[in-house]
Residue, then its C-alpha position, 0 to 999 in steps of 0.5 A: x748525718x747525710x744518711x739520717x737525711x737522705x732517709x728523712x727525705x726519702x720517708x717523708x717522700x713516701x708520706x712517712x716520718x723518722x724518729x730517732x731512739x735513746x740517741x747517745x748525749x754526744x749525738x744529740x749534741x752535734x744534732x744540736x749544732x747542725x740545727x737537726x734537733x728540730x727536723x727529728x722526733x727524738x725520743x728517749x728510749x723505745x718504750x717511749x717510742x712505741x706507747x706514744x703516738x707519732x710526734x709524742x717524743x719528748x726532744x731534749 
């Protein structure tokens, strides 16, 4: 989790986002608890990823 912030906060140093593709249900479940679900796009497979525009990602 330290590393998915650290480079969150690099990116958006560097005016860019992150986001998240096809997250294991155990993962967004401790994403959850730690209050990150809403600092992360997270988008449910690449697809969905690539063909919607930046922030479009459904987050379950």
């Amino acid at each position: 989790m330290t590393a998915l912030i650290v480079a969150r906060n690099h990116a958006v140093a560097a005016l860019a986002d992150i986001a998240l593709v096809a997250v294991p249900d155990n993962t967004i479940r401790i994403l959850r608890i730690a209050g990150l679900d809403g600092v992360f796009t997270i988008h449910p497979d690449l697809d969905t990823a690539t063909t919607h525009g930046p922030g479009a990602g459904a987050k379950p």
